[in-house]
C-alpha positions in Angstrom: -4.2 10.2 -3.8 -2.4 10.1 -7.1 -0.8 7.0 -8.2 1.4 5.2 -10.6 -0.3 2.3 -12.7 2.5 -0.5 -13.0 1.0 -3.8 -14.3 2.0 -5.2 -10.6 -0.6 -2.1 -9.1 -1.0 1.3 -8.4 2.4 2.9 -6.5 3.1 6.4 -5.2 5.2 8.4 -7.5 8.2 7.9 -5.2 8.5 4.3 -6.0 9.2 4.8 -9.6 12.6 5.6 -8.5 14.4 6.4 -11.4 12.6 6.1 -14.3 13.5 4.9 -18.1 9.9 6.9 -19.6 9.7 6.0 -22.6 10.8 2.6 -24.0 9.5 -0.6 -25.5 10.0 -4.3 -23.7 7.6 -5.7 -26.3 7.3 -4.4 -30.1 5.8 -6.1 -33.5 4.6 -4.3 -36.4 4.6 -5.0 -39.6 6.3 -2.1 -40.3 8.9 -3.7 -38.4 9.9 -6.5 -40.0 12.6 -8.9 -39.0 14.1 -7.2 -36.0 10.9 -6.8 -33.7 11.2 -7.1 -30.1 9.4 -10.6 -29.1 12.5 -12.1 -27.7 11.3 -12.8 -24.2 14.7 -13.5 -22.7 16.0 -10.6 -24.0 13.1 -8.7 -22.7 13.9 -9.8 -19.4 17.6 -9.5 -19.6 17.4 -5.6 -21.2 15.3 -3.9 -17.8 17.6 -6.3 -15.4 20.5 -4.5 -17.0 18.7 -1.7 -16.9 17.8 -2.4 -12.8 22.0 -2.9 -12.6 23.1 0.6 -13.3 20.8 1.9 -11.4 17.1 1.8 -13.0 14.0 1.7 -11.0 10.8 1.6 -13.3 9.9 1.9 -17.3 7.6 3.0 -19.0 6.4 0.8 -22.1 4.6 3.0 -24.8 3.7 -0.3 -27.2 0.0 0.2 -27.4 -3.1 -2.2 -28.7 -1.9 -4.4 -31.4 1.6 -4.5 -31.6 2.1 -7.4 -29.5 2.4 -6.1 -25.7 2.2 -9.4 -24.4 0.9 -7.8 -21.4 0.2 -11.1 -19.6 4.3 -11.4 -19.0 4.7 -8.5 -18.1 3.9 -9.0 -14.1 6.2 -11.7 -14.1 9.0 -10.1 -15.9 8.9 -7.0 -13.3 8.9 -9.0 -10.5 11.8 -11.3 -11.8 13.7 -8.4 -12.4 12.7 -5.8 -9.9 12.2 -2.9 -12.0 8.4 -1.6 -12.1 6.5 -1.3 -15.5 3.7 0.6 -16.8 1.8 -0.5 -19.8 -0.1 1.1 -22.1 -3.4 1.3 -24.0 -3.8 3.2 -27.6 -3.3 3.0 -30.8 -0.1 4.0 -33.3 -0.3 5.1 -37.1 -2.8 3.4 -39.0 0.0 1.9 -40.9 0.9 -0.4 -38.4 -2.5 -2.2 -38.7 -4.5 -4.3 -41.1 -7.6 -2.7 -42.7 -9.6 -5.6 -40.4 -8.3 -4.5 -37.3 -8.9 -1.3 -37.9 -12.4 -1.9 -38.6 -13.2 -4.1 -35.6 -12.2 -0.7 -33.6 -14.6 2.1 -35.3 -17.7 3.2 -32.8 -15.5 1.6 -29.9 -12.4 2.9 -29.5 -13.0 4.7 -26.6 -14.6 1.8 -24.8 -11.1 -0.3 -25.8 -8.8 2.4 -24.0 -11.1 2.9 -21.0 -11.6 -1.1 -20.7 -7.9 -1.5 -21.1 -7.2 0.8 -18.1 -9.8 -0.1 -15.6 -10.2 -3.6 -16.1 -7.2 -4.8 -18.1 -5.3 -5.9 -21.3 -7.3 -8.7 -22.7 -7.9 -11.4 -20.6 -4.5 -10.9 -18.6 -5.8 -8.5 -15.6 -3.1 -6.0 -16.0 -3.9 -2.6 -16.6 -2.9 0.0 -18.6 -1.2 3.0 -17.3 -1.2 5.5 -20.0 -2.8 6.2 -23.6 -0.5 6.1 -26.4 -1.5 7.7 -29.8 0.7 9.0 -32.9 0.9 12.3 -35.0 1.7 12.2 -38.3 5.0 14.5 -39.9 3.8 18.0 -39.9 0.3 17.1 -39.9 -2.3 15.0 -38.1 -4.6 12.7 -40.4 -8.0 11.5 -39.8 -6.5 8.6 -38.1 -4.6 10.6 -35.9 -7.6 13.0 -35.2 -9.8 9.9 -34.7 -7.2 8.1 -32.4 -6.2 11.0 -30.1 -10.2 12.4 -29.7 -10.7 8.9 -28.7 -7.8 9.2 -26.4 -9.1 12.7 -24.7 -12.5 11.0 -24.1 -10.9 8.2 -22.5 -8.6 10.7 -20.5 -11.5 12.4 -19.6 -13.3 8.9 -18.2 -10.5 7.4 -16.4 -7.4 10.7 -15.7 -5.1 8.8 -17.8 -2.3 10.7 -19.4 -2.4 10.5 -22.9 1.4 9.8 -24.6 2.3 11.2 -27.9 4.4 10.2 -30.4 5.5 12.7 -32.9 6.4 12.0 -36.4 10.1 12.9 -36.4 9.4 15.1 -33.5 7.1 17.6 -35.8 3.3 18.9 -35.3 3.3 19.1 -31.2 1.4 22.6 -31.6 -1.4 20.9 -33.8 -1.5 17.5 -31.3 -1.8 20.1 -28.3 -4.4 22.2 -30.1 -6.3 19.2 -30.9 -6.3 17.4 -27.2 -6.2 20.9 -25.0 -8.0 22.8 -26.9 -10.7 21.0 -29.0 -10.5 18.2 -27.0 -10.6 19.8 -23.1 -7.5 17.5 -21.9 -5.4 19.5 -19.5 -1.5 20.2 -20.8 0.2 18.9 -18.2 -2.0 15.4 -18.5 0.0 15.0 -22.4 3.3 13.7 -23.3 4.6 14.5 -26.0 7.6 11.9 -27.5 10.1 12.5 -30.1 11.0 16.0 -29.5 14.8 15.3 -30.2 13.7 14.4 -33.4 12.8 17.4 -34.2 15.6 20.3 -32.7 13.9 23.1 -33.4 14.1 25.5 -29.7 11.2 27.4 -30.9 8.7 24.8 -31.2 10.2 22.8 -27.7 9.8 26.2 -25.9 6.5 26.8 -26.5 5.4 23.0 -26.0 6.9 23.5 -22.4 4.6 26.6 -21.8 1.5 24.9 -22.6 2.2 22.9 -19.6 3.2 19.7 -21.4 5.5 17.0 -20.5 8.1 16.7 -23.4 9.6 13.6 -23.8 13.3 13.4 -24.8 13.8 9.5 -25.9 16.9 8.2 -27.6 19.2 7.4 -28.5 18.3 5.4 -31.5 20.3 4.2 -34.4 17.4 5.4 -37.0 17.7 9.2 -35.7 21.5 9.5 -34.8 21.7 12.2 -37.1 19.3 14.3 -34.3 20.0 12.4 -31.1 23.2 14.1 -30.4 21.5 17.5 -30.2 19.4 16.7 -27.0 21.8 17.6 -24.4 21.8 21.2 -26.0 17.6 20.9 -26.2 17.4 19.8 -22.6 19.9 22.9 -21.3 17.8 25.6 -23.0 15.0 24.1 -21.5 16.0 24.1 -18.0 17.6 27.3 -18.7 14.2 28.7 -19.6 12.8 27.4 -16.5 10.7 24.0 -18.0 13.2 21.8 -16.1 10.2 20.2 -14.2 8.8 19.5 -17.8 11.6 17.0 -19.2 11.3 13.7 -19.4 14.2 11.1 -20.6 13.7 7.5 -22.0 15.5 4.9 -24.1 12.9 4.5 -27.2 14.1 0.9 -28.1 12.3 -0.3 -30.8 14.4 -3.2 -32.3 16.6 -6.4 -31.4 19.6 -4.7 -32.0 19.4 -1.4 -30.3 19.1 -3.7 -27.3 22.3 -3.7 -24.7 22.0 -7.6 -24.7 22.8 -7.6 -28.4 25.2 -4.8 -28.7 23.3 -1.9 -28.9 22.5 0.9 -26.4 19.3 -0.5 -25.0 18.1 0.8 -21.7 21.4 0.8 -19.8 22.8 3.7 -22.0 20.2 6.3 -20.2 22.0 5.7 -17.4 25.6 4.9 -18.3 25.9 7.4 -20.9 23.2 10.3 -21.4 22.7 10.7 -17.9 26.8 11.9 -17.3 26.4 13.8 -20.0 23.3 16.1 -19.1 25.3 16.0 -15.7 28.0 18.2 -16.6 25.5 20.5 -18.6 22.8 20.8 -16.1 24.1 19.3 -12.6 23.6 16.4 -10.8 20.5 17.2 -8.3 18.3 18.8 -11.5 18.8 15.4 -13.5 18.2 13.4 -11.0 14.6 15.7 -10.6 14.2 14.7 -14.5 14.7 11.1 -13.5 12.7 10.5 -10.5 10.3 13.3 -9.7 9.0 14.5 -12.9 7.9 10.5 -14.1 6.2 10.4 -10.8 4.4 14.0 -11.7 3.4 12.6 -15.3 1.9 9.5 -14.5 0.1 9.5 -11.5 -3.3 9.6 -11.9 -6.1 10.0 -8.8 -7.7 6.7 -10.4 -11.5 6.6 -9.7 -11.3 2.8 -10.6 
């Protein structure tokens, strides 16, 4: 039976309820200077808001090096009631030291499949998805190396693998990459970002691969995009790829969190959610929220 990975166990997709899919609880990179997310107070207080207005489970796309502190995480979702999924992979190569980097060649896959079967490190908690990361128009030989690393862990373990796109660009090469060189199955890949990027063309023919597309915002870095979604969402469901939209938060620093000022989590809910409301009705939101997270996620998990 296919189940949902949280770092308390495996759930039903039901018991996501609804479902923040794409956000960060955790962040550090030093390409992130100053305002990274390690604040754990804060990390509690953001999905408790979250919880408040109505949020059930989120989804935490910080993968291997940029300070998950996965070992928290049980205690944070049980303090505040909200489920979380972790997640194995590995970003841009710019996020990284050359030594880290190097500790990882001949044995990525083994890292991913480790992390999802037997845990994060020494904490016990395992992943739930693979994250990996495109480059802008383009994918590198890190990004070749990372996702093909990602498909053979997929293939190992029926993880979905989570893609984040470079300003919401390349989705075509990532999904000729991981469904066709690589053999991973389109609706097993999420691809993030695309409201970065709001181009109807490219979003249409991401949906009719079969892919999940991952709508996450609003951010303070891409306002100048983020306002466009609603209208990227509507032609979607219009078009029939309701059942492939996703939603999430994407908050990546101190303060875009709600606790600090910003939008944070709570904003999904407060604000984006009325709004694709009046464009797309109640009931097929809702089925974005709730049903379609439990459809990406769950995995019939051998181990």
């Amino acid at each position: 039976m296919s189940r949902v990975r949280t770092v308390l166990g495996d759930v039903l997709p039901g018991q996501l309820g609804v479902c923040d899919a794409h956000d960060h609880l955790f962040l550090t990179s030093r390409q992130l200077p100053g305002p990274e997310l390690r604040d754990a107070s804060a990390a509690r207080a953001e999905p408790a808001a979250f919880r408040a207005v109505g949020g059930g489970s989120v989804v935490q796309w910080t993968p291997y090096g940029m300070g998950r502190r996965a070992a928290e995480l049980p205690v944070l979702s049980r303090e505040t009631g909200v489920r979380v999924v972790a997640a194995t992979g590995l970003h841009q190569a710019a996020h990284y030291d050359d030594a880290t980097l190097d500790g990882l060649r001949g044995r990525l896959t083994e890292v991913f499949v480790a992390e999802l079967t037997e845990g994060i490190g020494a904490s016990g908690v395992r992943a739930g998805l693979i994250k990996v990361a495109g480059g802008f128009h383009a994918l590198d030989a890190h990004a070749r190396w990372t996702m093909t690393a990602a498909a053979e862990a997929h293939h190992a373990t029926g993880a979905p693998v989570a893609v984040q796109l470079e300003l919401g660009t390349g989705a075509l090469d990532v999904l000729d990459l991981l469904c066709g060189e690589s053999g991973v199955q389109p609706h097993r890949v999420i691809l993030g970002h695309l409201n970065r990027s709001p181009d109807p063309v490219a979003h249409r023919q991401a949906a009719a691969s079969g892919a999940y597309l991952a709508f996450d915002g609003p951010s303070r870095a891409h306002h100048a995009t983020d306002w466009r979604m609603p209208d990227a969402v509507r032609r979607l469901a219009d078009a029939g790829f309701a059942d492939r939209l996703l939603l999430g938060g994407d908050t990546t620093t101190s303060a875009a969190r709600s606790v600090h000022g910003g939008p944070g989590m709570p904003y999904l809910l407060r604000r984006v959610r009325p709004r694709l409301e009046a464009e797309l009705g109640s009931e097929l939101v809702a089925r974005v929220l709730t049903e379609n997270p439990g459809r990406a996620f769950a995995v019939d998990w051998a181990v």
